[in-house]
C-alpha positions, -999 to +999 in steps of 0.1 A: +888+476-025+894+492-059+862+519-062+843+522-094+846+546-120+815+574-123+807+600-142+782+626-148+760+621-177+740+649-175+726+681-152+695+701-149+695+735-130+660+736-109+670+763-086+698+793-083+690+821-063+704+818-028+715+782-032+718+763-065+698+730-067+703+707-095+695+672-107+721+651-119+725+616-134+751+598-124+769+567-144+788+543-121+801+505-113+787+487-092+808+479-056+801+441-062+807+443-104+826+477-114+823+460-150+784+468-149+769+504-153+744+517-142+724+555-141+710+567-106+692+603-106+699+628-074+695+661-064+722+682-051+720+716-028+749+736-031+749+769-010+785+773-001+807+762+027+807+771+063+822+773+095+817+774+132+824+777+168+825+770+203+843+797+222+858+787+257+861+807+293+888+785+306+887+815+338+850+806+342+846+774+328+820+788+301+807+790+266+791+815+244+765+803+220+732+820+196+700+807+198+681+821+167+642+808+148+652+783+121+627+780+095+629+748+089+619+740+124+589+759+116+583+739+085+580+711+109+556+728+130+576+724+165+569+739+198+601+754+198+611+764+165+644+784+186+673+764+187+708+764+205+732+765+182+773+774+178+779+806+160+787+799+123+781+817+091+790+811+054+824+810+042+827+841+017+848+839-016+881+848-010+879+844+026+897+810+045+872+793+070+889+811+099+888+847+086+849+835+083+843+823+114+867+855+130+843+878+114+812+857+127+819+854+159+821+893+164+790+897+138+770+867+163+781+869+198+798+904+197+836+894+208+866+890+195+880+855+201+912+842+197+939+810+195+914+793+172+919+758+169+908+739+138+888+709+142+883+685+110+862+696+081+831+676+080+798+676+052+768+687+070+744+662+052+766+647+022+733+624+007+720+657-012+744+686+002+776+699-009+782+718+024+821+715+045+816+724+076+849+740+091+841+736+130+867+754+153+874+755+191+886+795+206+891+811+239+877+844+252+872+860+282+847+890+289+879+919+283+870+906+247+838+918+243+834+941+216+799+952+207+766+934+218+766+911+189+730+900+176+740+895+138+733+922+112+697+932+110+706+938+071+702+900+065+674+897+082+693+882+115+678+880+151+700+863+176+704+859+210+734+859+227+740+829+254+766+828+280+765+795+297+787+770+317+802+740+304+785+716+332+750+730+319+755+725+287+763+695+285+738+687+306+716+701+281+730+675+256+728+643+278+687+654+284+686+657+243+679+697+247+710+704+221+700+694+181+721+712+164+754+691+152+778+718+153+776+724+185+777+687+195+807+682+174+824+709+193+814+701+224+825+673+225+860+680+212+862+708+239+855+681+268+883+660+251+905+686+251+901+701+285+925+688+311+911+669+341+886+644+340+856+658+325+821+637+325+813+630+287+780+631+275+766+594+272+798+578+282+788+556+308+763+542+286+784+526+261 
């Protein structure tokens, strides 16, 4: 399939404080008739990239995650506006996605982790959001524990550190208890990796 050409015909900063939102106007083929233009407006979120991860007991067969208050989950006036999430943070310039997430991870959960392996970049929400999403799998064990971790109350963080086993977790996910992607994403690439058979989340329903 040959793709049409596109091109940006113009751009309108709404927004640039802690992310930068602008409207753009996009000039492009058409799949069915590349010959034929036409203009389509969208908005477009840029805050950066990011990365995360799911660090692995193998001794113990555990996790460590955060659970933290999103606001957005406020916005939508939950019940439970705290949600269960990998550690992750922004990518800073001049950092690669691992020095990111190394930093993080000691920032978050208070350890430092180690033989980090890379997972595939992925966009968090690519109809309006520029976001990559570096996800990565790493080991620990509790000799790595380095401070009590929590985030840094300079930015305003409140997190709570989580220690939980593998067979709870994703039980968690099967009953629908984990939302956040990241952590699904990594989850399930953990119970791929691991060797053994290992239930999977949802697989006998397919």
């Amino acid at each position: 399939m040959t793709k049409p050409k596109h091109r940006i015909v113009s751009r309108n900063l709404i927004c640039d404080n802690w992310i930068r939102l602008e409207e753009l106007t996009i000039e492009s083929g058409r799949l069915n008739d590349p010959g034929k233009l036409h203009s389509v407006n969208r908005f477009v979120h840029h805050h950066g990239s990011g990365a995360c991860v799911l660090p692995y007991d193998a001794g113990r067969d555990c996790v460590l995650l955060v659970r933290q208050l999103r606001a957005p989950l406020v916005w939508l006036n939950l019940d439970d506006c705290w949600l269960i999430e990998a550690a992750a943070g922004l990518v800073d310039d001049g950092e690669t996605p691992k020095e990111a997430i190394q930093r993080e991870v000691v920032e978050e959960l208070g350890y430092r982790c180690h033989s980090f392996v890379p997972l595939p970049m992925y966009y968090s929400s690519p109809g309006s959001v520029t976001e990559q999403v570096f996800p990565f799998l790493a080991r620990y064990s509790q000799t790595d524990k380095h401070n009590d971790g929590g985030g840094l109350a300079s930015e305003g963080e409140d997190i709570e550190v989580l220690e939980m086993s593998l067979v709870e977790l994703s039980r968690l996910f099967r009953d629908g208890k984990i939302q956040d992607s990241k952590l699904q994403l990594c989850l399930l690439a953990l119970l791929a990796m691991l060797p053994g058979k290992r239930e999977v989340p949802f697989a006998s329903m397919f």
